[in-house]
C-alpha positions, 0 to 999 in steps of 0.5 A, spaced: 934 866 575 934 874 574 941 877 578 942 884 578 946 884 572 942 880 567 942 885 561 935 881 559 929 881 564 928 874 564 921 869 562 917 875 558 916 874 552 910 871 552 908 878 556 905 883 552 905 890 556 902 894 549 897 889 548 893 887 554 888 882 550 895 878 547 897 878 554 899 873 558 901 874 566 907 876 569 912 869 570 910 865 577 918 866 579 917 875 580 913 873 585 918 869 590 924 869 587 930 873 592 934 876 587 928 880 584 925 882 590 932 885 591 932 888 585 925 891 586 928 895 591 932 899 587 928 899 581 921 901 584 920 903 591 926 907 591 925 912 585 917 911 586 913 916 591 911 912 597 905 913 603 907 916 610 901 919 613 896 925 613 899 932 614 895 933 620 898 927 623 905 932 624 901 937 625 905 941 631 913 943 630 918 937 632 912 932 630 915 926 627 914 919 624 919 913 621 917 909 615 921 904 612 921 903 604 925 897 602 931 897 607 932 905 608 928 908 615 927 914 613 924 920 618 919 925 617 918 931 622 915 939 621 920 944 622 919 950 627 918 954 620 912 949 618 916 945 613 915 938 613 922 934 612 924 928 611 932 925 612 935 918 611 933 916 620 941 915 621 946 918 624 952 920 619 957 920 625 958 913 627 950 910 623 946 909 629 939 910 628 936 916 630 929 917 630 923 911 632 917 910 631 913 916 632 912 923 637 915 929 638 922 933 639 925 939 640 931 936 637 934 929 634 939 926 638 942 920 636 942 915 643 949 913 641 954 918 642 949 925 642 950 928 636 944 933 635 941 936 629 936 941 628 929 939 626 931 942 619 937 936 619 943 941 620 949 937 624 949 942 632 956 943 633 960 944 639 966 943 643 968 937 642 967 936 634 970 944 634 977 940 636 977 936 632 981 937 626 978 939 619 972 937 621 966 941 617 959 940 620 956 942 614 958 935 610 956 931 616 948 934 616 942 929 615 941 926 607 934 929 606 929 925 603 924 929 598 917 930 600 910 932 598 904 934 600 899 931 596 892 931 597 893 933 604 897 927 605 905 926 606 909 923 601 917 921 601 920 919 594 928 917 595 929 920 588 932 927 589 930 928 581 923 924 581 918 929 578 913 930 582 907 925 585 902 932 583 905 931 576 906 924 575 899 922 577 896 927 572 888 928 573 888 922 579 887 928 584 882 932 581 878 924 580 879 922 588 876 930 590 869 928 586 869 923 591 871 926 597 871 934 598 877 937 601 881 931 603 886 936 608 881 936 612 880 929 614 882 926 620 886 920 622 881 915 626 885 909 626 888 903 623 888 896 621 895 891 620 894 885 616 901 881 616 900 876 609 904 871 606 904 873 599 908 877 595 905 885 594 904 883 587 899 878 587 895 883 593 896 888 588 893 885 583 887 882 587 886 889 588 885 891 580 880 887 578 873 885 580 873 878 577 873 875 583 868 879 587 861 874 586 865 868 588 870 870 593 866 877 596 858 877 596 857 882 601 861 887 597 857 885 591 851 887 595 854 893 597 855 896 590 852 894 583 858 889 580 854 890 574 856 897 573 863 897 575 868 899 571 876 900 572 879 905 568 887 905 568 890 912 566 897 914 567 900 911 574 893 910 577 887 905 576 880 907 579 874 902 581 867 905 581 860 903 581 854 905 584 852 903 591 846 899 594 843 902 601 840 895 602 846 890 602 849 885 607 856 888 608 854 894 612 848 899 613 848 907 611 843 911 611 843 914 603 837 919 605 843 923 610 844 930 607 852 929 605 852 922 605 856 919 599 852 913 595 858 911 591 864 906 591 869 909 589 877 906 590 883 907 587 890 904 585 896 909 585 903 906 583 907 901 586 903 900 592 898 905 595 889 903 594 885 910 595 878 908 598 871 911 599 865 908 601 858 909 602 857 915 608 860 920 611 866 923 608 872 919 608 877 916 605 882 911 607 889 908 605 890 901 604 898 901 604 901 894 601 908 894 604 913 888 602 918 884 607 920 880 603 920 876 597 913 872 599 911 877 606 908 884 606 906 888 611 898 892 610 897 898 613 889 901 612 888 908 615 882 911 615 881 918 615 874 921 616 870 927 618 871 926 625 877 923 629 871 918 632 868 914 627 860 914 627 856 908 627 855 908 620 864 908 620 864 903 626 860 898 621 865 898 615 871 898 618 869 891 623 867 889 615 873 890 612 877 887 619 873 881 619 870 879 613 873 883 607 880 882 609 880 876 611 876 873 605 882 877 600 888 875 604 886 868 604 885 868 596 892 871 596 896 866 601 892 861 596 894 863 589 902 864 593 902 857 595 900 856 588 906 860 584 910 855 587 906 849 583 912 846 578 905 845 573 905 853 573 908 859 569 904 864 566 897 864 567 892 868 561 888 874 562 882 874 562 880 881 558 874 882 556 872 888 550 868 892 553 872 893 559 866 889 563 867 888 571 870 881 568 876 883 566 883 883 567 885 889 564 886 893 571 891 888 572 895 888 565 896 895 567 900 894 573 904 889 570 905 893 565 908 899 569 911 894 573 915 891 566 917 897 564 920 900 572 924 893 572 926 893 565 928 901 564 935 900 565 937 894 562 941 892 556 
């Protein structure tokens, strides 16, 4: 089994992160042993970029939400100068938490003994903290958590060093604008929360190929021409495009609506983020794979439209991905976790085809391959 120690990231030989048509899968035991979902903590998610909200949802001064990354809870607030912050959600007196769930403050109070900061994470003096001897206020403010507004949307990364998402993702803003004109403008009309029992791997990589799609998804491969479909990977992205059909069973949309988008686009954004357009009116949705465990993730999908109230058109897509979409994929995911466990299992063989069909697994190869040189980066 890996520990934290091991100088050899165990189990890989026979994966091959430069040569996806060579490959073979990630070894079953990434996917539900406890010390690498330990590791995973520090080696990805807290040295990658993770998903908040749209900036429009802290849009008023003293506006704040909490999101957890691994085991760290972080708050996020916009200060009375404008700027969106984001600290440690801990008190640096005695580590109560601070902040919860989401709302709005004139200030941060932590409900334990009423040490208060500013919404800029300054530590508030006062009478009794002035008697205390050699008591330096300035060492006790709020540890600051990077942020940045990408797209429109909130981003934190606990990296203070980390380059910017802006940067790292390289042309993927400019592709998800083909789709959906000025995303800063969208609003925030609601979310969908899957709790699965599956490791976030295996949800990820069900979203990076579409090789299951004629079995497992029939009304989604109405909705859009799989023939067409193809996946591109580039730097920390994958996107997922193809054509959409107006006559599908999934749900209708009237593709002859002036400003009506009638292609299926989506995207994959390292380590756990799905961007995603459908045919209609403008959107854009999320789909936020967090994990809780070795073999639990938490999913959000928040939807992001021209309105905060969706349309009709809206209404039906979203009931699809509630009750057929979701719980045709997470039954699919649930199934092959169970199936890790098998003693008759290892590593499976990716299926890659050389034109780069929607058949083939290289989507997945190069999550893997991402996620093989993030767990490896620091080993000996």
């Amino acid at each position: 089994m890996l520990k934290k120690n091991d100088n050899e990231f165990f189990g890989l030989d026979r994966f091959k992160p430069n040569d996806p048509a060579r490959s073979y899968t990630l070894p079953s035991e990434l996917y539900y042993d406890a010390d690498v979902f330990e590791a995973e903590k520090e080696s990805v998610f807290y040295k990658s970029w993770n998903f908040v909200c749209h900036s429009s949802q802290l849009e008023a001064p003293g506006s704040y939400t909490t999101v957890k990354v691994g085991d760290q809870n972080i708050a996020i607030v916009r200060g009375r100068d404008g700027e969106i912050r984001a600290f440690h959600n801990v008190c640096s007196h005695r580590a109560h938490q601070l902040l919860t769930g989401e709302g709005k403050t004139r200030m941060i109070v932590c409900p334990y003994h009423a040490w208060t900061y500013g919404l800029d994470g300054k530590l508030r003096s006062n009478s009794i903290l002035d008697s205390v001897d050699g008591f330096a206020s300035e060492e006790f403010c709020l540890k600051p958590v990077k942020v940045e507004i990408f797209l429109g949307f909130v981003w934190i990364n606990l990296d203070l060093n980390a380059v910017a998402l802006a940067e790292q993702s390289g042309t993927f803003g400019d592709d998800v604008r083909k789709y959906v004109d000025t995303p800063e403008t969208l609003k925030f009309a609601g979310r969908l929360t899957f709790e699965i029992k599956a490791n976030w791997k295996n949800v990820v990589e069900n979203f990076q190929e579409c090789y299951h799609c004629p079995p497992a998804h029939p009304a989604l491969v109405e909705l859009f021409d799989h023939g067409i479909y193809r996946t591109r990977n580039y730097g920390i992205c994958s996107s997922h495009i193809a054509p959409a059909r107006e006559d599908n069973s999934a749900y209708k949309f009237d593709a002859s609506k002036q400003g009506n988008q009638l292609m299926y686009a989506a995207w994959y954004l390292w380590p756990n983020v799905t961007f995603n357009v459908f045919p209609g009116r403008r959107n854009l949705s999320f789909m936020h794979i967090m994990p809780t465990g070795p073999e639990t993730t938490f999913e959000h999908w928040d939807f992001f439209l021209d309105e905060a109230t969706p349309n009709e058109e809206e209404v039906a897509a979203m009931d699809y991905i509630k009750g057929i979409l979701q719980p045709e994929d997470i039954g699919l995911v649930e199934s092959v976790q169970r199936g890790l466990h098998s003693q008759a299992y290892s590593q499976g063989r990716l299926v890659i085809d050389k034109d780069m069909t929607s058949n083939s697994e290289h989507g997945i190869h190069h999550f893997q391959s991402m996620y093989y040189r993030a767990m490896t980066a620091n080993r000996g």
